[in-house]
MIDOSE-1310 file (N, C-alpha, C; in nm, 2 decimals, decimal comma, always signed):
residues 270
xxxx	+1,03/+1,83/+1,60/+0,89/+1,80/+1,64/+0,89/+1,77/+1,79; +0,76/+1,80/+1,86/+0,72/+1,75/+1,99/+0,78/+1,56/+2,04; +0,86/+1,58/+2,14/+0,88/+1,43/+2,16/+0,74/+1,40/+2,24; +0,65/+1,27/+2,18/+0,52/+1,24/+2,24/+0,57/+1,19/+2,37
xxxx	+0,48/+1,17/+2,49/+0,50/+1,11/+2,63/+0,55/+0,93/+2,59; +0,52/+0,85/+2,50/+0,54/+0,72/+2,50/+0,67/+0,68/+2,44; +0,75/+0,83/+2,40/+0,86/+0,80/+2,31/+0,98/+0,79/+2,38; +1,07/+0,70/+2,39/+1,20/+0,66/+2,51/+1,29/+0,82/+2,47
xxxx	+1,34/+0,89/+2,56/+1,39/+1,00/+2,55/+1,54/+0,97/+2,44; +1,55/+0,84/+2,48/+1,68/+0,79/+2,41/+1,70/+0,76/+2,26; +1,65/+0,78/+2,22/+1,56/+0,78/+2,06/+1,58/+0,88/+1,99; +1,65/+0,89/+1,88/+1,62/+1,00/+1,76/+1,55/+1,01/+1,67
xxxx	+1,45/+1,07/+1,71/+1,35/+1,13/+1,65/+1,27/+1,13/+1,53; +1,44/+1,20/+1,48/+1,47/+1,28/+1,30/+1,51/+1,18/+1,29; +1,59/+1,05/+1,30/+1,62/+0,96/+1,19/+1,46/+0,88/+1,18; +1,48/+0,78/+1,07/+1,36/+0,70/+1,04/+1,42/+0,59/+1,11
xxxx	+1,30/+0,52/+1,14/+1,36/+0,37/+1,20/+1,28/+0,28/+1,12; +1,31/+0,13/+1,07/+1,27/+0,01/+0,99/+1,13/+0,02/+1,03; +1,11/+0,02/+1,19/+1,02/-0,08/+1,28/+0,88/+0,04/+1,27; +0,94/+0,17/+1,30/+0,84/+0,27/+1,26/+0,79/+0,29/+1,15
xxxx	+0,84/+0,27/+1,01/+0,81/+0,25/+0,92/+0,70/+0,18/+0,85; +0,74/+0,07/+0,90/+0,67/-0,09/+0,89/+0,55/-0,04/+0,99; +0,52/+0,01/+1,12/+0,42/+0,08/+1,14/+0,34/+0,14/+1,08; +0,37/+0,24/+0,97/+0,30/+0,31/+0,92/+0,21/+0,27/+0,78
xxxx	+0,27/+0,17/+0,71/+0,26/+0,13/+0,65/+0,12/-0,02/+0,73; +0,11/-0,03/+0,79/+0,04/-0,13/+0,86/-0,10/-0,02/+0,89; -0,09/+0,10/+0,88/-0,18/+0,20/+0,93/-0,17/+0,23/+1,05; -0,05/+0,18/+1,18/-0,06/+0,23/+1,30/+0,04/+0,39/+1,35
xxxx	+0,01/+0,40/+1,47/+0,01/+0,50/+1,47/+0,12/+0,58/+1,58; +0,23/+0,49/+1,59/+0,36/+0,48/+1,67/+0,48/+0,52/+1,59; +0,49/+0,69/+1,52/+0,56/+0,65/+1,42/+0,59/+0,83/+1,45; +0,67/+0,86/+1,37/+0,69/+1,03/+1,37/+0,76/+1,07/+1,25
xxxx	+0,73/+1,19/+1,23/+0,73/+1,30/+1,11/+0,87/+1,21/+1,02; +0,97/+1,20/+1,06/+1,07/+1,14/+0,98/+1,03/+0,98/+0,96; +0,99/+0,91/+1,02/+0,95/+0,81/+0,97/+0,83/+0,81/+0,85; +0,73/+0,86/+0,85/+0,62/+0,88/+0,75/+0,71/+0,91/+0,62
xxxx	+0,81/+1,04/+0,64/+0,86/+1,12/+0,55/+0,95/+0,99/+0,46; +1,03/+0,91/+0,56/+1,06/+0,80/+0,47/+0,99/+0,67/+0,39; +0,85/+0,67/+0,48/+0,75/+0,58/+0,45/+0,71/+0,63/+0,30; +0,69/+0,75/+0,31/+0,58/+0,80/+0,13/+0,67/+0,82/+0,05
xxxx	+0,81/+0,82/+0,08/+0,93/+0,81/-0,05/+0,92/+0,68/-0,08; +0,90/+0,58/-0,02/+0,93/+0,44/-0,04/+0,84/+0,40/-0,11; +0,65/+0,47/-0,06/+0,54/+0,42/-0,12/+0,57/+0,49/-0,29; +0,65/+0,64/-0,30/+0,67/+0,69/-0,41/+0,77/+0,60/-0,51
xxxx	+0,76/+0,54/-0,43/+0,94/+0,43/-0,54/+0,86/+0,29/-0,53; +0,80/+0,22/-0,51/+0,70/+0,10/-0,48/+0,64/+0,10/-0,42; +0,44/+0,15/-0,52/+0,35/+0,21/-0,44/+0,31/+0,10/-0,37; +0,35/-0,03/-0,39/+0,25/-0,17/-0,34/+0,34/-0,18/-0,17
xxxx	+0,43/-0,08/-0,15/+0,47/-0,10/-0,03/+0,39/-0,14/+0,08; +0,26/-0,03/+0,11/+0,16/-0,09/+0,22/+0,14/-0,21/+0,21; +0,08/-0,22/+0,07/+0,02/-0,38/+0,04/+0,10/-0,50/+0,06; +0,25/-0,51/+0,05/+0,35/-0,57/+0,09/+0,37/-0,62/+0,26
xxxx	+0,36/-0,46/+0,33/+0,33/-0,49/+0,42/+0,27/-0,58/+0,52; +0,09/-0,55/+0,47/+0,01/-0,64/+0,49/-0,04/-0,77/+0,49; +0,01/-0,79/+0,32/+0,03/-0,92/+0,29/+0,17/-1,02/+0,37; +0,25/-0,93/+0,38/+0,32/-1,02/+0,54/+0,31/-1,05/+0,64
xxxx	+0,24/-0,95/+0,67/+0,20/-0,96/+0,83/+0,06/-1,09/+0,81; +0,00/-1,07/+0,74/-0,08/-1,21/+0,70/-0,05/-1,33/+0,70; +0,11/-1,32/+0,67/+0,15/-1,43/+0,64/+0,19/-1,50/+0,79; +0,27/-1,43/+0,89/+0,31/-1,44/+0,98/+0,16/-1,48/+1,08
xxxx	+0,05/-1,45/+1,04/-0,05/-1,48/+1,13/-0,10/-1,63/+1,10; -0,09/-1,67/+0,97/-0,15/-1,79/+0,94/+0,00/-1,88/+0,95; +0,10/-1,85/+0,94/+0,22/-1,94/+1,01/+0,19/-1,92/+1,17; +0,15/-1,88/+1,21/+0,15/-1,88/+1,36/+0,05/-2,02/+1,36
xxxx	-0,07/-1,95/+1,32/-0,20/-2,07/+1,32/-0,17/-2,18/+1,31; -0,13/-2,17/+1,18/-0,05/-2,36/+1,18/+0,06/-2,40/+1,26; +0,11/-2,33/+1,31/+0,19/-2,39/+1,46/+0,15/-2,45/+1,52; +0,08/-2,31/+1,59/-0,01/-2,34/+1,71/-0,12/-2,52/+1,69
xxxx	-0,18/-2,48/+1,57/-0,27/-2,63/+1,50/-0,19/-2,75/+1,52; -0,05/-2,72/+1,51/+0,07/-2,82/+1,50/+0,09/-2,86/+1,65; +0,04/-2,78/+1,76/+0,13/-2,82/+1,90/+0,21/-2,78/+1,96; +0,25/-2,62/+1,87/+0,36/-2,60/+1,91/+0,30/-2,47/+2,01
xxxx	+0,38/-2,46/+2,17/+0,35/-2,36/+2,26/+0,47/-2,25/+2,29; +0,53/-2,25/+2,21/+0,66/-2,17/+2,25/+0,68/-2,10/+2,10; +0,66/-1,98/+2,10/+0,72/-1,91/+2,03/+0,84/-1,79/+2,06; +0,94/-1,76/+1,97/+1,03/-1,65/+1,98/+1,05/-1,56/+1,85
xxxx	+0,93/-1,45/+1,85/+0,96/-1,37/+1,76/+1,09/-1,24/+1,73; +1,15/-1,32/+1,66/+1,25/-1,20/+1,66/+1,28/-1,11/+1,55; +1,28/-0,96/+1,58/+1,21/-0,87/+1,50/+1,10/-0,79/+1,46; +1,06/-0,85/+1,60/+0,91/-0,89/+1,61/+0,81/-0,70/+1,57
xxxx	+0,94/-0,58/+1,58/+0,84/-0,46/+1,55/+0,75/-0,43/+1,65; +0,67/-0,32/+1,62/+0,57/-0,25/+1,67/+0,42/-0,32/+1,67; +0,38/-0,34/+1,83/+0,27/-0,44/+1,81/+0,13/-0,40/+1,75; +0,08/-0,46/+1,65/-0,03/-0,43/+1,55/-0,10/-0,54/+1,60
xxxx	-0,24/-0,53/+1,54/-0,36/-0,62/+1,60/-0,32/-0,74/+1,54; -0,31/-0,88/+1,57/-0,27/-1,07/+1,57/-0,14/-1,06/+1,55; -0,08/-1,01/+1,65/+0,02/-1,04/+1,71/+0,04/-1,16/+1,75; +0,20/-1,24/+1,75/+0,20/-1,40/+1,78/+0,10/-1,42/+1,91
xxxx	+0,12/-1,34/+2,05/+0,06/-1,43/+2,16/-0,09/-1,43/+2,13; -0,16/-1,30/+2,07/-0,31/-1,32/+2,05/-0,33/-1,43/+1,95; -0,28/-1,48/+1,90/-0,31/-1,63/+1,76/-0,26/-1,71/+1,89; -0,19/-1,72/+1,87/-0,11/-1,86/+1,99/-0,17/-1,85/+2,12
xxxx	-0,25/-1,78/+2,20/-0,29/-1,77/+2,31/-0,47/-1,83/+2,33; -0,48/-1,77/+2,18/-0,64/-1,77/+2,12/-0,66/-1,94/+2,09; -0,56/-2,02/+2,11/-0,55/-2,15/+2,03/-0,55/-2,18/+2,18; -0,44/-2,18/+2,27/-0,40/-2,21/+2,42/-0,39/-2,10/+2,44
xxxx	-0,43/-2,09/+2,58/-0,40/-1,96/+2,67/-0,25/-2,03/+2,74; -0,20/-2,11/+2,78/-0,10/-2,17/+2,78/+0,02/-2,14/+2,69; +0,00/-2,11/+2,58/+0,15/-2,05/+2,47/+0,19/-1,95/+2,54; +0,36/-1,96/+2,55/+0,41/-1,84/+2,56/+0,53/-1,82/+2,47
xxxx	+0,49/-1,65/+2,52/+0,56/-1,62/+2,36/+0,68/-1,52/+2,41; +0,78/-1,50/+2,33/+0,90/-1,40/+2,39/+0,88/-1,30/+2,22; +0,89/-1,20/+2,23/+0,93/-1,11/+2,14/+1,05/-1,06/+2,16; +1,14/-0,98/+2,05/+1,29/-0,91/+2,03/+1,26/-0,80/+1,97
xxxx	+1,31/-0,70/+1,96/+1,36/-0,61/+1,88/+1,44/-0,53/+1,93; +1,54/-0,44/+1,86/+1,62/-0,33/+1,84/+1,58/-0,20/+1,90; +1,44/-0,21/+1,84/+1,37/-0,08/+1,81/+1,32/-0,04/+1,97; +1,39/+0,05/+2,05/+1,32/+0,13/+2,19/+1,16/+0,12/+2,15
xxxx	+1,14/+0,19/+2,08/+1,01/+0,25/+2,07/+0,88/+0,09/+2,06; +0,94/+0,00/+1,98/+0,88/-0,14/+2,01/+0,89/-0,21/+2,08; +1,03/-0,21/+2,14/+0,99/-0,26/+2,29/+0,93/-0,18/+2,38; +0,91/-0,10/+2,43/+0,86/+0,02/+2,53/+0,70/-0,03/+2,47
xxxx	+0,65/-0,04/+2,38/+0,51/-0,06/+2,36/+0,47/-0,22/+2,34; +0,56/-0,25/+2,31/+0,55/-0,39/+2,35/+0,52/-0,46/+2,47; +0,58/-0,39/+2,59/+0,60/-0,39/+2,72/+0,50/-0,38/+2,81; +0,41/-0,25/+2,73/+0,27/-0,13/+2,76/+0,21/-0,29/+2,77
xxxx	+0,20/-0,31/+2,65/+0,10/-0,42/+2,55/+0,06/-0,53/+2,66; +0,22/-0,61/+2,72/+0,22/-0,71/+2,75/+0,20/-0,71/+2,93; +0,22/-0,60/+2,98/+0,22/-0,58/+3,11/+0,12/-0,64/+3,20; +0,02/-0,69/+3,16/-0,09/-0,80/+3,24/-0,09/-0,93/+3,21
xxxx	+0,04/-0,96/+3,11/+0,02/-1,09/+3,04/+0,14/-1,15/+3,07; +0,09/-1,29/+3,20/+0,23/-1,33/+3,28/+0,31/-1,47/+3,16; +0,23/-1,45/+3,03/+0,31/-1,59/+2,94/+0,35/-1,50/+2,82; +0,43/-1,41/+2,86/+0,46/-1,30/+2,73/+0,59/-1,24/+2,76
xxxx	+0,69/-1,20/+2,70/+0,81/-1,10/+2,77/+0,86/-1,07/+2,63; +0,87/-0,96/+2,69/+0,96/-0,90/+2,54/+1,13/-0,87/+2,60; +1,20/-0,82/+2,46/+1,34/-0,80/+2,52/+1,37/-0,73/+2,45; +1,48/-0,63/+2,48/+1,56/-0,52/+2,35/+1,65/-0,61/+2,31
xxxx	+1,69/-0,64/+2,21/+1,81/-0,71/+2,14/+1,81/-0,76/+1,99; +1,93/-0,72/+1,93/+1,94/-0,79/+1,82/+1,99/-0,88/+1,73; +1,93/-0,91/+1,59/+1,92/-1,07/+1,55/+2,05/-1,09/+1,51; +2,12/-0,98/+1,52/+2,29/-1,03/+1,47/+2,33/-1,10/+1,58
xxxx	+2,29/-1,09/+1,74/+2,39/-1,15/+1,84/+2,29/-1,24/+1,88; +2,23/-1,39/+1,82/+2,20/-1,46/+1,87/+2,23/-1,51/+1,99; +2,28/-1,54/+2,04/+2,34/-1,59/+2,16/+2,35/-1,52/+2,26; +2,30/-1,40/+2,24/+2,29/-1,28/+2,37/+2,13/-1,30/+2,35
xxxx	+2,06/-1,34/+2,27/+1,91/-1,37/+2,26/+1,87/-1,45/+2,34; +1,96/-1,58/+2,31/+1,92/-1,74/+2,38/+1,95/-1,73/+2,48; +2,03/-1,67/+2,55/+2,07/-1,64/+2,67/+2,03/-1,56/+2,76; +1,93/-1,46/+2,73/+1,85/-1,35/+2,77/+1,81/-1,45/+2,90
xxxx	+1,77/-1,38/+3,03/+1,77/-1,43/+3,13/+1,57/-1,42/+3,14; +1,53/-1,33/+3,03/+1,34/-1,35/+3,01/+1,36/-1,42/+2,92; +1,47/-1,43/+2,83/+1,40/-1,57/+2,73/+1,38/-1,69/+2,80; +1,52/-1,73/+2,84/+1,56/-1,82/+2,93/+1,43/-1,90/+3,08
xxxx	+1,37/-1,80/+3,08/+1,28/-1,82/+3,18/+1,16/-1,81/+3,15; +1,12/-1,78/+3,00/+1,01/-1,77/+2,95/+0,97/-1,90/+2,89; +1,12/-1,95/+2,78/+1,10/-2,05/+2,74/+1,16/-2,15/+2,74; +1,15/-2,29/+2,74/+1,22/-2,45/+2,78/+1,31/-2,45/+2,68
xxxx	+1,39/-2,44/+2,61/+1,49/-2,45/+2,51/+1,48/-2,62/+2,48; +1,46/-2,71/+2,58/+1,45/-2,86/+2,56/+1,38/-2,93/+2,48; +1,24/-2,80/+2,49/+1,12/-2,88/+2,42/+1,13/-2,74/+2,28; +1,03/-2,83/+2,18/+1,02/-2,72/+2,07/+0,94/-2,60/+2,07
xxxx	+1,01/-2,52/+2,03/+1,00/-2,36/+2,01/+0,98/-2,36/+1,86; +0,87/-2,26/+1,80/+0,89/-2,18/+1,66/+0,96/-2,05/+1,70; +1,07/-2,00/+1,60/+1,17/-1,87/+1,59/+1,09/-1,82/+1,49; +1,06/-1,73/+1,51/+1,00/-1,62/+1,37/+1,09/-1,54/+1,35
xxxx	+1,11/-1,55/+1,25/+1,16/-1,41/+1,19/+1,15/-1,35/+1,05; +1,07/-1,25/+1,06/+0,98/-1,24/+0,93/+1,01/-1,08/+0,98; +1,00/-1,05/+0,78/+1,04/-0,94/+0,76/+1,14/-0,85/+0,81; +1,21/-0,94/+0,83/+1,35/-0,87/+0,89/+1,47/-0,90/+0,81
xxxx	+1,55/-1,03/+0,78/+1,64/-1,06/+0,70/+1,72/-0,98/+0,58; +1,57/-0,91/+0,53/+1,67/-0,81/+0,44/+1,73/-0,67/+0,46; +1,74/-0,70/+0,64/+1,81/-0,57/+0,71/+1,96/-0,61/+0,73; +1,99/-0,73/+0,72/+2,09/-0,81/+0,79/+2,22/-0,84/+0,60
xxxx	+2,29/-0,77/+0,60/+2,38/-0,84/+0,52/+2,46/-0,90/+0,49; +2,52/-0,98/+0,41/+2,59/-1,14/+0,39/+2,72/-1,13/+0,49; +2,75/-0,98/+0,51/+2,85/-1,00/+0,60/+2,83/-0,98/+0,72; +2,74/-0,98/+0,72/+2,70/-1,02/+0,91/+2,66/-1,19/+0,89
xxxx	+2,71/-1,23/+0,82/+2,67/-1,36/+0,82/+2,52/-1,42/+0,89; +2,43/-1,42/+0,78/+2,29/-1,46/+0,81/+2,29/-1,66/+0,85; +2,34/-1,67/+0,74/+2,34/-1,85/+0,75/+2,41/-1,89/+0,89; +2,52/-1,82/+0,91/+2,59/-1,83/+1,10/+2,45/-1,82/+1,20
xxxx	+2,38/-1,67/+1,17/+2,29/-1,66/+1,27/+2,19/-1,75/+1,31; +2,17/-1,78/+1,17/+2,02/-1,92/+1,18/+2,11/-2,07/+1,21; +2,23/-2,10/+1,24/+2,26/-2,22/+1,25/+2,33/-2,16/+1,41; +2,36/-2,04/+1,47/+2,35/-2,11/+1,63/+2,23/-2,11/+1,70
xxxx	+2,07/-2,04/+1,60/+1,95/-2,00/+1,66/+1,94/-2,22/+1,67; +1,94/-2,25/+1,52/+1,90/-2,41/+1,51/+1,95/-2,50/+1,61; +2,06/-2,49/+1,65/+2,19/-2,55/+1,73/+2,10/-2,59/+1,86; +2,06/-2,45/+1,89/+2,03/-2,43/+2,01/+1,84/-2,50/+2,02
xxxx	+1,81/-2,53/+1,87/+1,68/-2,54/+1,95/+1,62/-2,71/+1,94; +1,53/-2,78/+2,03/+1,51/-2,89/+2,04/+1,43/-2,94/+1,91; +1,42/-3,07/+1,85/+1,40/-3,12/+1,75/+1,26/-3,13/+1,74; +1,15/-3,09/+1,65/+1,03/-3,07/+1,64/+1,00/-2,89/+1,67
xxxx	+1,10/-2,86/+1,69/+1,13/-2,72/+1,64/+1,04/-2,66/+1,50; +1,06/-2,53/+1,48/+1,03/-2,48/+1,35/+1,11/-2,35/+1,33; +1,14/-2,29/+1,22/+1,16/-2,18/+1,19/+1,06/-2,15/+1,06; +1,03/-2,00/+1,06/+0,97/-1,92/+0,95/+1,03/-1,81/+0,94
xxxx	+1,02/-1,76/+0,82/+1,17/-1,67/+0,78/+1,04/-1,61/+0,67; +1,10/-1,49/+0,64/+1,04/-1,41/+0,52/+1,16/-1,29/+0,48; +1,15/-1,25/+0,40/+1,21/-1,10/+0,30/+1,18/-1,08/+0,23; +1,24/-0,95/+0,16/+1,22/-0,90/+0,03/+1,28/-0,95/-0,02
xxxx	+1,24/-0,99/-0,16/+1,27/-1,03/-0,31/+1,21/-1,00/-0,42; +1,35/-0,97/-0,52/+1,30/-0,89/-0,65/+1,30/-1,05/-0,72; +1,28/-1,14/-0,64/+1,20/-1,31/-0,81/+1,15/-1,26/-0,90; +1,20/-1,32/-1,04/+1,08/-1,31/-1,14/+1,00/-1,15/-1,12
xxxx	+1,07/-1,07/-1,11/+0,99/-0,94/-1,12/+1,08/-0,86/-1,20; +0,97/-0,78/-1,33/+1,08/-0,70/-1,45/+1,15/-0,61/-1,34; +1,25/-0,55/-1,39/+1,36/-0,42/-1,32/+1,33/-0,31/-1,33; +1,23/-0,27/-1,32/+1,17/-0,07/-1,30/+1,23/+0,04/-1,26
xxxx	+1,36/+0,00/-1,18/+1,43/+0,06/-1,10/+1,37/+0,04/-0,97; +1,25/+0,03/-0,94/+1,20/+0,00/-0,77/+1,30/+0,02/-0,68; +1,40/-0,17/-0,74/+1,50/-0,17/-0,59/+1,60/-0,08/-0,62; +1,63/+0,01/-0,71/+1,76/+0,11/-0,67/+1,67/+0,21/-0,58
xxxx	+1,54/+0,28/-0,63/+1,47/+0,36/-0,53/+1,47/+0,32/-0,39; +1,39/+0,20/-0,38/+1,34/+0,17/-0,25/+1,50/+0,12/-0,20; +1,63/+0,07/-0,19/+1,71/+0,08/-0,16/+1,82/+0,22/-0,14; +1,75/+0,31/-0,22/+1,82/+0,45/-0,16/+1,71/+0,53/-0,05
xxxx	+1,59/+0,47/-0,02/+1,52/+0,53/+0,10/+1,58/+0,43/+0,17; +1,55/+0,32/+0,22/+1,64/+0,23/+0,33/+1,76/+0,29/+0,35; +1,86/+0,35/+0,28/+1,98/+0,37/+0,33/+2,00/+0,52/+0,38; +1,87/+0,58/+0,42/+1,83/+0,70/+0,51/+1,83/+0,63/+0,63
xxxx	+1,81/+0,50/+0,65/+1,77/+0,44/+0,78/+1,89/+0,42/+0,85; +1,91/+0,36/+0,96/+1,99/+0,28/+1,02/+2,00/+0,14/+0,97; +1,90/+0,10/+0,87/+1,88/+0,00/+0,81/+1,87/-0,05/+0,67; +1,98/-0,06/+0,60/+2,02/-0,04/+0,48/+1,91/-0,18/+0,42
xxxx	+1,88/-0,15/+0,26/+1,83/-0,35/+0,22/+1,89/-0,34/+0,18; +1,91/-0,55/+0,21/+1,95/-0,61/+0,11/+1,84/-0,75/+0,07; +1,86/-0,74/-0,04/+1,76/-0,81/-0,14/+1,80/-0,96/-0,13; +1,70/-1,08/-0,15/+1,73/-1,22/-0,18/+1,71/-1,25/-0,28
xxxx	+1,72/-1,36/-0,35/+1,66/-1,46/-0,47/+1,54/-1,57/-0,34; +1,54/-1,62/-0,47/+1,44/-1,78/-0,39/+1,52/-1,87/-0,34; +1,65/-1,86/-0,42/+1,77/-1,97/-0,36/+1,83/-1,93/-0,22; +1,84/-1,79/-0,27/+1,92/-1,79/-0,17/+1,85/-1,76/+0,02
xxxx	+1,66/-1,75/+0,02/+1,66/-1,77/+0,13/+1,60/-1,92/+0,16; +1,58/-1,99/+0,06/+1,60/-2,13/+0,08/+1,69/-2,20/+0,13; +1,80/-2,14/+0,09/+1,93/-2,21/+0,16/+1,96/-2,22/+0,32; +1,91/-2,08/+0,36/+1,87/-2,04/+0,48/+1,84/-2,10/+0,61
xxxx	+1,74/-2,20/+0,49/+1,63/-2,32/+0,61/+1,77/-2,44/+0,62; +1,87/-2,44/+0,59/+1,92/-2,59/+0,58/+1,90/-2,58/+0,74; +1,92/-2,74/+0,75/+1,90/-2,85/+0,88/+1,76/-2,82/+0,87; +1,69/-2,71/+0,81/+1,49/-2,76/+0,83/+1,47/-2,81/+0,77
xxxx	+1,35/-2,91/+0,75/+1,29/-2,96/+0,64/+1,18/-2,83/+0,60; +1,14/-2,83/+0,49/+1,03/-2,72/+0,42/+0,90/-2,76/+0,45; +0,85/-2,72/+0,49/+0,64/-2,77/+0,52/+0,61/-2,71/+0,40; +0,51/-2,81/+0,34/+0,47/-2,76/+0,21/+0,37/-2,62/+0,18
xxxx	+0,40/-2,49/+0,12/+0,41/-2,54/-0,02/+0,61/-2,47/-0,04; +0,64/-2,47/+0,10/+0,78/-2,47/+0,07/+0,86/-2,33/+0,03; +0,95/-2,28/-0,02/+0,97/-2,13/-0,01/+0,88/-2,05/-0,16; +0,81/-1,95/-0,11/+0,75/-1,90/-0,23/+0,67/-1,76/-0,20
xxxx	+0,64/-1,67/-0,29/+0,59/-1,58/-0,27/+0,45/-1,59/-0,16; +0,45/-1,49/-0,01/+0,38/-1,50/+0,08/+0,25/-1,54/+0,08; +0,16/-1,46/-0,02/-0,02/-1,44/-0,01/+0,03/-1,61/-0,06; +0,13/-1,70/-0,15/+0,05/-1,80/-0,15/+0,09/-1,94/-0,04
xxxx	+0,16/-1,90/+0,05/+0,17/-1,99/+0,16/+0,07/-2,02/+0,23; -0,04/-2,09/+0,25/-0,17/-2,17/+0,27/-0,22/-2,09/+0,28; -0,28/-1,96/+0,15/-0,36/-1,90/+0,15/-0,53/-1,92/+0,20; -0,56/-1,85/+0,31/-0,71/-1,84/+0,33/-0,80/-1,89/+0,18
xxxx	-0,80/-1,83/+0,08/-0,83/-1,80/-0,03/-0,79/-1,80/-0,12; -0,83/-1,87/-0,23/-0,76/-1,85/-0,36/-0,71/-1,73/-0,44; -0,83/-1,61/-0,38/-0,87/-1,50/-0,45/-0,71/-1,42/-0,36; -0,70/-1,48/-0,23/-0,56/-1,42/-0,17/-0,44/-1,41/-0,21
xxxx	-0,47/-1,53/-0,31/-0,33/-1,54/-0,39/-0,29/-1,53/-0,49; -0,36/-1,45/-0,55/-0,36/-1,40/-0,71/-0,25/-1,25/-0,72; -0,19/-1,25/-0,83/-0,11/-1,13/-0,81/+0,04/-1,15/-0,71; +0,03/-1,27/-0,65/+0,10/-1,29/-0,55/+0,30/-1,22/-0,54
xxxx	+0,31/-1,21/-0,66/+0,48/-1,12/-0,66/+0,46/-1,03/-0,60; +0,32/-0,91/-0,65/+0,32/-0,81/-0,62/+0,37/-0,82/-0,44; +0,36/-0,90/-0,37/+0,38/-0,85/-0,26/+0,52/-0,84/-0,22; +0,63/-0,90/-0,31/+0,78/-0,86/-0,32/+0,85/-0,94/-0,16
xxxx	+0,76/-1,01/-0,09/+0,83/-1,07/+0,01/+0,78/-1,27/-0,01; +0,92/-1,26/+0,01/+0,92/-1,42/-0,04/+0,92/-1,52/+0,15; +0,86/-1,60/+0,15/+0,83/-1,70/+0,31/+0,85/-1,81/+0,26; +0,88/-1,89/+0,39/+0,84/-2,03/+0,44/+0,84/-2,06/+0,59
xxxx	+0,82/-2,23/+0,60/+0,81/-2,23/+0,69/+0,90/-2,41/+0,74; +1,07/-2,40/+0,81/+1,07/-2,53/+0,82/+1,07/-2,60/+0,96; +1,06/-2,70/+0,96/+1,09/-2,83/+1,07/+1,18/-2,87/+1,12; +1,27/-2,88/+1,22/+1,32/-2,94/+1,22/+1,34/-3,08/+1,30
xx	+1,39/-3,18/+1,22/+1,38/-3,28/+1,30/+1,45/-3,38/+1,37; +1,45/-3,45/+1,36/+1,54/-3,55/+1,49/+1,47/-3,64/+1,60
């Protein structure tokens, strides 16, 4: 296919990427022929995939909100994807125009439009980098100058975890992100999880379209991204399927598995 004018020349094309994906599925429109192509296998193997989607990205908005509500002006989204409309700085900015926010990803194509996005907005920076090398994160010379490490920062990282496998050591990653961050801190974390849901085959499907990616899944229980949060304390209602983490609505949170991505949100203190 045509490479579009916004697409980094350095970029292939014909593979799928996570972040374009997750685009499409959101309804946006940063995405190309092999991405889609792995998007509607995935919706063909778990049609609630968009809805999944959505219902995360919801989730990540109203964890923002209650941050923000909380005090907190420093955010670091990492994984942060292709920017869709309530994005962390528009919630956090819309509370204080004072928040600033750092975004991360992997993905050229999300940072490059991320960049587009943020280019008149001097309390915003994005960065290419990934959540395996924390410490090339904290270290970033725009995180570093974006944000106070001394005072508390929220780390997002949502919908990403189930790209990252036990042997890249996840529990390492989140304990030099914690190390590093000041006490009244927060982290929110989200993934996929097959909890309490019967076995349909879904995850052998939707795990043999991921592994067309550069980004293979891997699946959690409830324990196991609970364990995640240690040194956080859990803000209630604690680790659990997304629509029902301080749902807008009651009516938001009905059906709530169906969304297959399990959140929280912790504290930390000191």
């Amino acid at each position: 296919m045509q490479r579009p004018d916004w697409a980094p020349d350095t970029i292939d094309i014909e593979r799928p990427s996570v972040a374009r994906m997750y685009d499409y599925y959101l309804g946006g429109s940063h995405n190309f022929a092999a991405d889609r192509a792995a998007a509607r296998a995935m919706v063909d193997a778990v049609p609630e995939a968009p809805l999944m989607a959505q219902a995360n990205r919801a989730f990540l908005r109203r964890a923002v909100h209650f941050l923000a509500e909380a005090g907190i002006r420093q955010f670091l989204d990492i994984g942060s994807g292709i920017p869709t409309v309530g994005n962390v700085h528009e919630i956090a900015q819309r509370i204080d125009p004072a928040s600033r926010v750092v975004y991360v990803d992997v993905d050229p194509v999300a940072v490059a439009h991320s960049r587009e996005i943020l280019s008149s907005n001097d309390r915003a920076a994005v960065v290419q980098e990934d959540l395996r090398h924390p410490e090339r994160i904290l270290t970033h010379p725009d995180v570093t100058g974006m944000l106070d490490l001394s005072q508390p920062v929220a780390v997002m990282i949502v919908a990403v975890l189930h790209f990252v496998p036990d042997s890249d050591g996840p529990a390492e990653i989140l304990r030099t992100l914690r190390e590093a961050l000041a006490p009244g801190s927060y982290l929110v974390l989200s993934q996929a999880s097959d909890e309490d849901r019967h076995d349909t085959g879904e995850r052998a499907e939707a795990e043999a379209v991921y592994r067309r990616t550069d980004n293979p899944l891997f699946i959690r229980s409830r324990a196991e991204l609970t364990s995640l949060f240690d040194g956080f304390e859990l803000v209630d209602p604690g680790v659990g399927w997304v629509p029902r983490w301080r749902p807008e609505t009651p009516e938001s949170a009905e059906d709530a598995e169906q969304a297959v991505f399990m959140g929280g949100v912790g504290r930390l203190g000191g």
